[in-house]
C-alpha positions in Angstrom: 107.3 183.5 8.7 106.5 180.3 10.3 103.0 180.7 12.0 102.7 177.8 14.1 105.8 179.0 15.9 105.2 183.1 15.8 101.6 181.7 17.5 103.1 179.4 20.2 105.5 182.3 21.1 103.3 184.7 20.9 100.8 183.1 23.0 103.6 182.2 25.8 104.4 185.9 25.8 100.8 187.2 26.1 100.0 185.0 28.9 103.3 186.1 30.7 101.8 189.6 30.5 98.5 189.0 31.2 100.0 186.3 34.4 102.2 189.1 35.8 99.5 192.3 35.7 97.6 189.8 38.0 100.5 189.2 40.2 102.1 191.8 42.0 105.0 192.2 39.9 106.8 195.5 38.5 103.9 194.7 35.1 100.8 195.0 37.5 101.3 199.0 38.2 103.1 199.4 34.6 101.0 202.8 32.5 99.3 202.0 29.2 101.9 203.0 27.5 104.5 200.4 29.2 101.6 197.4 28.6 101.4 198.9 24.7 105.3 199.0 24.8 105.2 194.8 25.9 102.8 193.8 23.7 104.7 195.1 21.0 107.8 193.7 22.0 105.9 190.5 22.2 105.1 190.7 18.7 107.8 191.7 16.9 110.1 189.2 19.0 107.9 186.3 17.9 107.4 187.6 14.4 111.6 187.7 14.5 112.3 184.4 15.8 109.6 182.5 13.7 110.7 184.1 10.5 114.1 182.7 11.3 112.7 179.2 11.9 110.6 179.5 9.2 113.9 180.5 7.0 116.6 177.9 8.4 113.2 175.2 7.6 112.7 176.4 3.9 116.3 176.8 2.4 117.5 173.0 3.1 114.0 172.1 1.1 115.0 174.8 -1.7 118.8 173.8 -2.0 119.7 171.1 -0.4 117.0 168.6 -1.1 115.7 168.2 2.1 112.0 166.5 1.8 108.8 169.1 2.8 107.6 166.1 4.6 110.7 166.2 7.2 110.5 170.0 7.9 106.8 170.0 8.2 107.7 167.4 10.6 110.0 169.6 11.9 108.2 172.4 12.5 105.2 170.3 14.4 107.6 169.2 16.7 109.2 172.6 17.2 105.8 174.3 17.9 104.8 170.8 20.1 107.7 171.8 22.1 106.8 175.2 22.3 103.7 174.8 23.4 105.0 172.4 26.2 106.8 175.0 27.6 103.9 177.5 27.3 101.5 174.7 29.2 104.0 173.5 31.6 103.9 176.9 33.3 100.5 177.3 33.0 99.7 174.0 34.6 102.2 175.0 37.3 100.7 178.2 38.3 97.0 177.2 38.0 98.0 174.4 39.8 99.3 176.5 42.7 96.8 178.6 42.8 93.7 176.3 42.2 95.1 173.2 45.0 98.3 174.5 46.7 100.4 172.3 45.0 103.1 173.4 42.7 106.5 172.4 41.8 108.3 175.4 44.5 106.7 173.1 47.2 107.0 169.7 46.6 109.6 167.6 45.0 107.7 164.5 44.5 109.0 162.9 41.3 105.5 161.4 40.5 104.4 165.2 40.4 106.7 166.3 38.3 105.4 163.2 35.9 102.0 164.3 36.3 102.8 167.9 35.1 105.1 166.5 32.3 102.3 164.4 31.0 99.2 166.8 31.4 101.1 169.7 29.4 102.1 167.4 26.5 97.9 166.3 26.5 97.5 169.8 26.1 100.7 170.9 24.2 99.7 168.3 21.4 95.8 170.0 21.0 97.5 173.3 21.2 100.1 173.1 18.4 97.4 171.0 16.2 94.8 174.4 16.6 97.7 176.7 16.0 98.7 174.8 12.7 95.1 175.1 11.4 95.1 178.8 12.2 98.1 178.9 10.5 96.9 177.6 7.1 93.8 179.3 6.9 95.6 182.6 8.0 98.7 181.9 4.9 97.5 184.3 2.6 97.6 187.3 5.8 101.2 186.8 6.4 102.8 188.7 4.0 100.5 191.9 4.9 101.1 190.8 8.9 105.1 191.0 8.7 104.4 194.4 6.7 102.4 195.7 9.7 104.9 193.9 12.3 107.8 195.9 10.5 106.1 198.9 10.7 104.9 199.0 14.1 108.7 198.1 15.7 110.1 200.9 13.3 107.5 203.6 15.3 108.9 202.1 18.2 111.8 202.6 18.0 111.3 206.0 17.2 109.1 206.6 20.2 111.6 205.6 22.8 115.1 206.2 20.7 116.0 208.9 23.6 115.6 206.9 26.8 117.4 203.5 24.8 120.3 206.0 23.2 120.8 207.1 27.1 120.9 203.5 28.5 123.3 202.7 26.1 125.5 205.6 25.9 125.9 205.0 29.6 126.8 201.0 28.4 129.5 201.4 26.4 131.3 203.8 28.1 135.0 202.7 29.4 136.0 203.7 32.4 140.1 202.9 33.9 140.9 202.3 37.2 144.0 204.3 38.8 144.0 201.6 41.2 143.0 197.9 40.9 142.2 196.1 44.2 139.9 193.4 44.8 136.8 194.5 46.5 134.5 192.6 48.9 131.2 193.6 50.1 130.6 191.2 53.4 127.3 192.0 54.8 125.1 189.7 57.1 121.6 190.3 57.4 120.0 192.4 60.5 122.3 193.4 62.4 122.6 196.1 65.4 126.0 197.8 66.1 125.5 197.5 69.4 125.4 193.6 69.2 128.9 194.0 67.8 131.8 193.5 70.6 134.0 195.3 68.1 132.3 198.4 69.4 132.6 198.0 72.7 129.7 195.8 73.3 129.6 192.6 75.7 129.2 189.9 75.0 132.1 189.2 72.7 130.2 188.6 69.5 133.2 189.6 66.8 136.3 188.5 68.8 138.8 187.9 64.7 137.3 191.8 63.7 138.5 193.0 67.0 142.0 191.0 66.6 142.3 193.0 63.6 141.0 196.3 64.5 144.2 198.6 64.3 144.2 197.7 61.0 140.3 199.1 60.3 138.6 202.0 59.3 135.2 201.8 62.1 132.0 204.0 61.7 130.3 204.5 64.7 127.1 206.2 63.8 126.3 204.5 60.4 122.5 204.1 59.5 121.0 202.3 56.3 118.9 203.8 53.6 116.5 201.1 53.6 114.6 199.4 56.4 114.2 196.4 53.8 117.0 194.0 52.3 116.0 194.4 48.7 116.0 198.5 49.4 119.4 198.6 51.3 121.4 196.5 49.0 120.1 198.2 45.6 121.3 201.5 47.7 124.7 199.6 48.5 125.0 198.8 45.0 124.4 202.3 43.3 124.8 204.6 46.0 121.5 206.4 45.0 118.5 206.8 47.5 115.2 204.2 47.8 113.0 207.6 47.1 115.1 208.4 43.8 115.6 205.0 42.3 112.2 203.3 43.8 113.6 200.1 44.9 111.9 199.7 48.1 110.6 196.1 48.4 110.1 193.2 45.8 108.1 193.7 43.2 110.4 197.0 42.8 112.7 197.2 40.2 115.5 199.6 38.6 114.1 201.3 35.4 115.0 203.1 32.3 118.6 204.4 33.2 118.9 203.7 36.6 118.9 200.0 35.5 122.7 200.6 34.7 124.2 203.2 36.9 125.7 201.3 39.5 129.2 200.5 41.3 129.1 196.8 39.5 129.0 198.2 36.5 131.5 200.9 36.9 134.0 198.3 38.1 132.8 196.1 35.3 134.3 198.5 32.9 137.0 198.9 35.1 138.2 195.1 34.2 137.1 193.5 37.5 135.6 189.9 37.6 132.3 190.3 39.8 130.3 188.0 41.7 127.5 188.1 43.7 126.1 185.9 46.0 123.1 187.5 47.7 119.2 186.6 48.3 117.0 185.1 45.3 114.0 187.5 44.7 114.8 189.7 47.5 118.4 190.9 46.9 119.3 189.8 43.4 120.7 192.1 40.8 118.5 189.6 38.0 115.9 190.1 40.4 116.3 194.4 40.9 116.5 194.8 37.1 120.5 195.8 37.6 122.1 195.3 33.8 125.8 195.1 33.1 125.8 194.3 36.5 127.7 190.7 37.6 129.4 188.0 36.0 128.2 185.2 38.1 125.1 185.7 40.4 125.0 182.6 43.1 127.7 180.4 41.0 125.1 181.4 38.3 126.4 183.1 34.9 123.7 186.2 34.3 124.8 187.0 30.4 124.0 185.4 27.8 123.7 185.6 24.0 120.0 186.3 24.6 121.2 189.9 26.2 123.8 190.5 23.5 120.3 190.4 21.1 118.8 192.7 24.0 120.9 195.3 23.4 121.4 195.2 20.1 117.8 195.2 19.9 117.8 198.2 22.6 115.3 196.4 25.1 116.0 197.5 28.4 113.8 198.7 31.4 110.7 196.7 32.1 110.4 195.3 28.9 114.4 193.3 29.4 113.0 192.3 32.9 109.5 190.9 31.7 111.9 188.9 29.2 114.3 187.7 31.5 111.7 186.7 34.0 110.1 184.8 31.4 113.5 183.2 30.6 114.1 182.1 34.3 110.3 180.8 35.0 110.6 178.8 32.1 114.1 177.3 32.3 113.5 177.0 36.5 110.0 175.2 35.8 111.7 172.9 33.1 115.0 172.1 35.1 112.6 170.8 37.6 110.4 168.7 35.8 113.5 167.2 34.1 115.2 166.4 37.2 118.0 168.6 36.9 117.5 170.7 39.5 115.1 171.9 42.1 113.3 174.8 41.9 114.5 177.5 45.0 111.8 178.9 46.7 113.4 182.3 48.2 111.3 182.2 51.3 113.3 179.5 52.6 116.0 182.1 52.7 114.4 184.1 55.0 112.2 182.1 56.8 113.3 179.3 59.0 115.3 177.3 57.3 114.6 173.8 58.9 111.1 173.7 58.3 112.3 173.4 53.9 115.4 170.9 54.4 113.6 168.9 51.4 114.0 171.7 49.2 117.2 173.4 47.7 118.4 176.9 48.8 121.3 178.6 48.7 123.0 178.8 52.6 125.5 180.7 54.1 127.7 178.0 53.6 127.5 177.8 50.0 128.1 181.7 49.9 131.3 181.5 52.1 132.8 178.7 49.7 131.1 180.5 46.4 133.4 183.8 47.7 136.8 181.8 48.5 136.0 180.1 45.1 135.9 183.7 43.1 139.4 184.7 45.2 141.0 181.9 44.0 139.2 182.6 40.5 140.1 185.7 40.1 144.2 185.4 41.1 144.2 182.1 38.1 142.6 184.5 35.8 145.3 187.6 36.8 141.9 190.0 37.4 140.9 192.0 40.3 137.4 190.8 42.0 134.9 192.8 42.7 132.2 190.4 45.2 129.1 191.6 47.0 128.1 188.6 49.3 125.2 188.8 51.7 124.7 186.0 54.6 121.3 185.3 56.0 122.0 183.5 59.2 121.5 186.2 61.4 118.1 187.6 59.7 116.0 185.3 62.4 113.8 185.0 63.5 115.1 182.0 64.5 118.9 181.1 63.9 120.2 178.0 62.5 124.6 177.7 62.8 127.3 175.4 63.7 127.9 177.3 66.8 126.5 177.4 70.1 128.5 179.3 72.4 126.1 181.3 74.0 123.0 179.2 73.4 124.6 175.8 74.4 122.2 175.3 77.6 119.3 177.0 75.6 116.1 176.1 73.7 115.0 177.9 71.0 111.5 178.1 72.0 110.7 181.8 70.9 111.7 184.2 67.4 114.7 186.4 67.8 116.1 185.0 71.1 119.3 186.6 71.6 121.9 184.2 73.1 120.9 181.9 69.5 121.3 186.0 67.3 124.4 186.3 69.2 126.0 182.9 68.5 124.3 184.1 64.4 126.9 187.1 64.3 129.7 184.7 66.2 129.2 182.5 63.2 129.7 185.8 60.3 132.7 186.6 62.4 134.3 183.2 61.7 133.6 183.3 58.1 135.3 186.7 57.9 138.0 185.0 59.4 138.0 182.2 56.4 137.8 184.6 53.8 140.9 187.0 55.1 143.1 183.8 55.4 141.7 182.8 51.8 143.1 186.6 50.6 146.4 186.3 53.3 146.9 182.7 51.6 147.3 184.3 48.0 149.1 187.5 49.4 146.4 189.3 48.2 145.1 190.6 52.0 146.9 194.0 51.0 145.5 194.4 47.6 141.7 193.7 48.9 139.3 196.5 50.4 136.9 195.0 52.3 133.6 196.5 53.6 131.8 194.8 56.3 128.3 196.1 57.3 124.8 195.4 57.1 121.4 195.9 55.7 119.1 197.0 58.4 118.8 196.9 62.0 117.7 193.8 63.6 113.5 192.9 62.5 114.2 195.4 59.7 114.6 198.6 61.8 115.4 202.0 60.7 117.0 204.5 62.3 119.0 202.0 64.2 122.9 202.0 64.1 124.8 199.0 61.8 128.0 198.4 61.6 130.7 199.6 58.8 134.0 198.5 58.7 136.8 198.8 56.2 139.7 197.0 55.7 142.3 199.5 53.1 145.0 198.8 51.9 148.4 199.8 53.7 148.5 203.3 52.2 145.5 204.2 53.8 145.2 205.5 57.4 143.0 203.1 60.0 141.1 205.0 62.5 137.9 204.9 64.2 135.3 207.8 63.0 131.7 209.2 65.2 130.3 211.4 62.2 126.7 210.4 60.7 127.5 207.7 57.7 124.8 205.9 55.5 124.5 203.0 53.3 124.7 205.6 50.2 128.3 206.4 51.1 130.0 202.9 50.8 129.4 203.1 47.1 131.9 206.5 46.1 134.0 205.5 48.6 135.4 202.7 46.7 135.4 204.9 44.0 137.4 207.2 45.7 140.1 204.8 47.5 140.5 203.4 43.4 141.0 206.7 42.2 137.8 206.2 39.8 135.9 209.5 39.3 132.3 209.2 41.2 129.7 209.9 39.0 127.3 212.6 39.2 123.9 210.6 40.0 125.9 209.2 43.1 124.0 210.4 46.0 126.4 209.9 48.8 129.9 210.8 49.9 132.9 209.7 50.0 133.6 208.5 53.7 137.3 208.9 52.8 137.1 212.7 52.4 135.2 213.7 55.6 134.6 217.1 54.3 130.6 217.1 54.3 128.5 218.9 56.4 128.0 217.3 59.9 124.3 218.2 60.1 123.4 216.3 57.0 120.1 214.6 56.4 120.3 210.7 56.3 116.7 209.5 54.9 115.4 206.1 54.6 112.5 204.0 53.6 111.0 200.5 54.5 107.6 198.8 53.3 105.9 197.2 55.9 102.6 196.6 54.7 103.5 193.1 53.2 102.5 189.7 52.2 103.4 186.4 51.5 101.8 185.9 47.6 101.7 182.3 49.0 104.7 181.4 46.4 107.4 181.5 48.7 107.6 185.4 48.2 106.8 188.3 50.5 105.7 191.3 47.9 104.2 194.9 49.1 100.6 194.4 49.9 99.5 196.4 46.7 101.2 198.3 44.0 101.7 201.5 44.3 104.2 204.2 43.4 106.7 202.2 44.7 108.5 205.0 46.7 105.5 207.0 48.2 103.4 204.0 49.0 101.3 204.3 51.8 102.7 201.2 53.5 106.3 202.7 53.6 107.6 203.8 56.9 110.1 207.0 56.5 112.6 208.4 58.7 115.1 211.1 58.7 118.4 211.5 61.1 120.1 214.5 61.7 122.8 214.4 64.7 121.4 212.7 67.3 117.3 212.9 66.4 115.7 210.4 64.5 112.5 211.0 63.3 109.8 208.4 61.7 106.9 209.3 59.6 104.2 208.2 56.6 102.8 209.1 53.5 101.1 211.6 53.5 102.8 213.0 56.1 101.6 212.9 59.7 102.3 214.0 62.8 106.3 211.9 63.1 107.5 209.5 65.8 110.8 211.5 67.5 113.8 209.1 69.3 117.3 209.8 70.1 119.2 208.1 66.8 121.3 206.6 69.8 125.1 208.0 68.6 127.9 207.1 69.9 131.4 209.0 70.4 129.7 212.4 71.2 128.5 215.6 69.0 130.7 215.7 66.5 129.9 219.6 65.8 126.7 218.3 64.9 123.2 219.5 65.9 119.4 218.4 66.6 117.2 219.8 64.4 114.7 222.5 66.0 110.6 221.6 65.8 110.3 223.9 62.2 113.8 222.3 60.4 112.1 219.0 61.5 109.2 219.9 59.7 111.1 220.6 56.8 113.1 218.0 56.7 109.6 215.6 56.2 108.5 217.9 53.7 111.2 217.2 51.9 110.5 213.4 51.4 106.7 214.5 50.6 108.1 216.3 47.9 110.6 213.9 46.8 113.2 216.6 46.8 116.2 214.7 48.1 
C-alpha cells in the first residue's frame, strides 16, 4: 500500500466528514454508529485505492524495468495532485466562510488563479509531510492492511441485512405490459385556481383548454409537501414526507427507500429517463434517489464509480457522503480550470436577474433538454420516461418572454399577479412545444403526460394544484371532483402500464376510483429555514427530519383542511376550498379531527 496516497485520500475524506457534521447536511444529525460507519468506509476506500496505486507503481519496476526513480516520481506527483484537490476545497470553503468570497459567487478569472496557486503552495508542503510520515510509518503497513481488512470484514457483517435488502430490491426485473413514454411537466407554485382550464379568468392556460376533451382533470388535488424538495421526492416514489423523511434539503432518502421509486421501476422496465429539475432542491443526486435517472440536467448520474458502489454494497448515507464528495470536487475543479462555472442553486429560486453572471439552468434549457430526450429516445427505439420541473412561476418575482397581462406594468413588488399570470401563460406555451415535439414523431398517442404542480403558490399547503393527464386513446377522458394527492400520480402510471404497484406505494391509483371518499390526505412543509449563505436554503437545524419542530402539518378530509405543529397544538381549521360538490364525502367531526392529528404525532400513516 502506497502511503502517501492512502494519507492524501484519507485526509480529503476525514475533512469531508468532519466539513459536513458542521454544515447542515444529512452527516450533521447522522447517530454514532452512521459517523463510525463513514469513517470506516473512509479507511478502507483509501487503504483500497492506494494499494492499487501502490501495485500498478511496483510491478513495471519488478518486470518491466521501469526505473524506482520514475515511480517515486510518480507517486509524488500523484499524492501532489491529491493533495491539490484536498486544499482546493479547503481554500474554497474557508475562503467563503472567513471573507464572503468563494468560487459559487464570483467568476473572476484572477480568483480562480489565486485559488489555483495558494492550494498548490500548500498541496506541495502537504504531500512532502505525508511522504515523511510515510517512511517512518513503512514497517506499520503490513500490520495496518491486516487491521484495515479486518475491520471492513466486521462491517460487512454488521450491516449485511440492510445492504442484501437494497440490493435484492436492485436487481430485480420488472416488464412492462405496456410501454409508453411518460412525462412528468410540473411548474413550480402553482394554484388551480389561477388555471383558466378550470374555469378560472383570466385565460392563463388557453393550448390545455384547446385540448381538454382529450384530458383526464382533477379538481380537488392537494400535494404532500408544502416544499419542492418534499413534493417531488413524493411525486417520484409515491410514499409520504412523514414515512420517507424528505422534507426540505439537507433531507435525504435512506437505507431502502433510496431505491424504491417509479424511476427505478421504469428503469427496469427498459425506459430511457431524464430528469431535468432543481439543483440541491429537487435533484434525485441531491435526494439520495439510486438507480434512479440516466441523465439529470443533460448530466449522466452513473458511473464506473457506482458500479464499485454496489459491488462494494455502499448505499445510504455513506453512497451520498461519497458522491457529494465526488461532485464538490469535480464542481470546484471544473471551475478553477475554466471549464465550467460552478451553479449556485439559489439562483434557481431566487430572482434570477440579480445572477446573470453566473450559470444556471433556466426553463429554457429544460424545455429544449425534454424535446432533446423525445427525439433521443425515438433514434434509440426506447420508451422515455422524463420528470421536468420549470421554475418560472416560483416568484417571487417572474422573469418570461411574455407580457400579456403585465405589458403596462412594473414589477415593483414580489408575487404580483398580472407578472404570475403571464409565468403560467409562459408553461402553457411550452406544453404546447413539447406536444407538437411528441405529434411531430407520431408519438402524441403513445405518451402519458401528467401536468401538475409542487405546492400552492409561496409554498402553501392545503391549497388546490392542478393534475392533468393526457392517456393514450384507450383510456376514457373525463373530468373528476374526488380528493387526489401528489402520492397517487406515482401507481397510476403503474396502473395505466399494466406494471404491478408495489406494496410500499402509499397512494392510489387515480385510474381505479375505488377508494374511500373520506380519505385522509396529509402533508408536511419546513418553514423554519435559512439561507447557509452558499446559495442554499437548508432547515434551520437538524432535526428528525420529519417531526421537526419547524414543520407545518396539515390534514384534508372532504372539504376541511386542518394545519397543525409538532407537538401537537391546538390546529388552524379552513374550508380545503373543493370544487364540483360533496362527492359522498364528509367533514370530519371535532373528535375524528383530533384523531386524525394524532395520527401524524404518532407517525402512524
Amino acid at each position: 500500500m502506497n502511503g502517501t496516497i492512502f494519507l492524501s485520500l484519507a485526509s480529503f475524506l476525514f475533512y469531508s466528514i468532519v466539513f459536513y457534521s458542521g454544515a447542515n447536511t444529512p452527516i450533521s444529525g447522522a447517530s454514532a454508529s452512521e459517523l463510525t460507519s463513514l469513517l470506516a468506509t473512509a479507511i478502507v476506500l483509501s487503504a483500497l485505492f492506494a494499494s492499487i496505486f501502490g501495485l500498478c507503481t511496483q510491478l513495471p519496476t519488478r518486470f518491466i524495468g521501469v526505473r524506482k526513480s520514475f515511480a517515486d516520481r510518480f507517486t509524488f506527483v500523484s499524492g501532489l495532485l491529491l493533495s491539490w484537490a484536498f486544499c482546493l476545497v479547503v481554500v474554497e470553503n474557508w475562503f467563503y466562510t472567513l471573507f464572503g468570497v468563494g468560487l459559487k459567487t464570483d467568476v473572476s478569472v484572477w480568483l480562480k488563479l489565486f485559488f489555483v496557486a495558494l492550494s498548490g503552495v500548500f498541496a506541495y508542503q502537504l504531500t512532502l509531510l505525508f511522504g515523511l510520515i510515510s517512511s517512518r510509518i513503512s514497517s506499520l503497513v503490513t500490520a495496518a492492511i491486516a487491521s484495515i481488512a479486518m475491520l471492513a470484514t466486521l462491517l460487512s457483517i454488521l450491516f449485511m441485512g440492510s445492504t442484501l435488502s437494497v440490493s435484492k430490491e436492485l436487481k430485480q426485473n420488472m416488464a412492462a405490459g405496456k410501454l409508453y413514454n411518460v412525462l412528468f411537466l410540473s411548474s413550480d407554485g402553482l394554484n388551480a385556481t389561477d388555471f383558466s382550464l378550470y374555469g378560472n379568468r383570466p385565460v392563463t392556460t388557453p393550448f390545455l383548454e384547446s385540448i381538454r376533451d382529450r384530458a383526464v382533470i382533477f379538481e380537488n388535488v392537494f400535494a404532500n409537501g408544502g416544499n419542492t424538495t418534499g413534493s417531488i421526492t413524493a411525486l417520484l416514489t409515491g410514499v409520504s414526507p412523514l414515512a420517507t423523511g424528505v422534507v426540505y434539503p439537507p433531507d435525504i432518502l435512506m437505507g431502502v427507500s433510496s431505491v424504491r421509486h417509479l424511476p427505478d421501476i421504469l428503469g427496469r422496465a427498459g425506459y430511457f429517463r431524464t430528469q431535468w429539475s432543481v439543483p440541491h432542491y429537487a435533484s434525485a443526486v441531491e435526494q439520495n434517489m439510486l438507480g434512479s435517472f440516466d441523465f439529470v440536467n443533460g448530466e449522466p448520474i452513473w458511473s464506473e464509480i457506482d458500479f464499485v458502489f454496489d459491488f462494494l454494497g455502499i448505499f445510504g448515507m455513506n453512497r451520498w457522503f461519497l458522491n457529494r464528495v465526488s461532485r464538490d470536487f469535480t464542481g470546484v475543479t471544473r471551475d478553477v480550470l475554466l471549464i465550467e462555472e460552478l451553479e449556485n442553486p439559489y439562483d434557481q429560486v431566487n430572482d434570477q436577474s440579480a445572477s446573470e453572471s453566473r450559470v444556471f439552468l433556466s426553463d429554457l434549457d429544460r424545455l429544449k433538454g425534454v424535446v432533446r430526450d423525445i427525439e433521443v429516445a425515438q433514434e434509440t427505439g426506447k420508451r422515455l420516461f422524463s420528470q421536468v420541473h420549470f421554475m418560472d412561476t416560483h416568484g417571487p418575482r417572474f422573469h418570461t418572454s411574455i407580457s400579456h397581462y403585465s405589458s403596462d406594468v412594473n414589477q415593483t413588488e414580489d408575487f404580483m399577479q398580472a407578472f404570475y399570470q403571464d409565468s403560467i401563460l409562459q408553461f402553457d406555451l411550452f406544453l404546447s412545444s413539447i406536444f407538437s415535439k411528441l405529434e411531430s414523431l407520431d408519438q402524441l398517442d403513445n405518451t402519458i403526460v401528467v401536468v401538475t404542480s409542487d405546492h400552492g403558490q409561496k409554498s402553501t399547503m392545503g391549497t388546490r394544484i392542478p393534475l392533468v393527464l393526457f392517456l393514450p386513446p384507450s383510456f376514457k377522458p373525463g373530468r373528476y371532483s374526488v380528493n387526489a394527492q401528489t402520492l397517487d400520480i406515482a401507481p397510476t402510471i403503474l396502473d395505466a402500464l399494466d406494471i404491478p404497484i408495489p406494496h410500499w406505494m402509499t397512494g392510489e391509483s387515480l385510474l381505479a376510483m375505488d377508494f374511500d371518499s373520506n380519505r385522509k390526505i396529509y402533508s408536511v412543509g419546513s418553514y423554519n429555514n435559512v439561507n447557509t449563505g452558499l446559495g442554499r436554503w437548508v432547515r434551520a437545524a437538524r432535526v428528525d427530519s420529519a417531526k421537526d419542530a419547524g414543520n407545518t402539518y396539515g390534514v384534508i378530509q372532504c372539504d376541511t383542511y386542518a394545519e397543525t405543529r409538532i407537538p401537537i397544538q391546538k390546529p388552524s381549521i379552513r374550508p380545503a376550498g373543493r370544487l364540483g360538490g360533496a362527492t359522498g364525502c364528509s367533514n370530519p367531526t371535532g373528535d375524528e379531527l383530533d384523531n386524525m392529528l394524532k395520527r401524524i404525532d404518532d407517525f402512524a400513516i
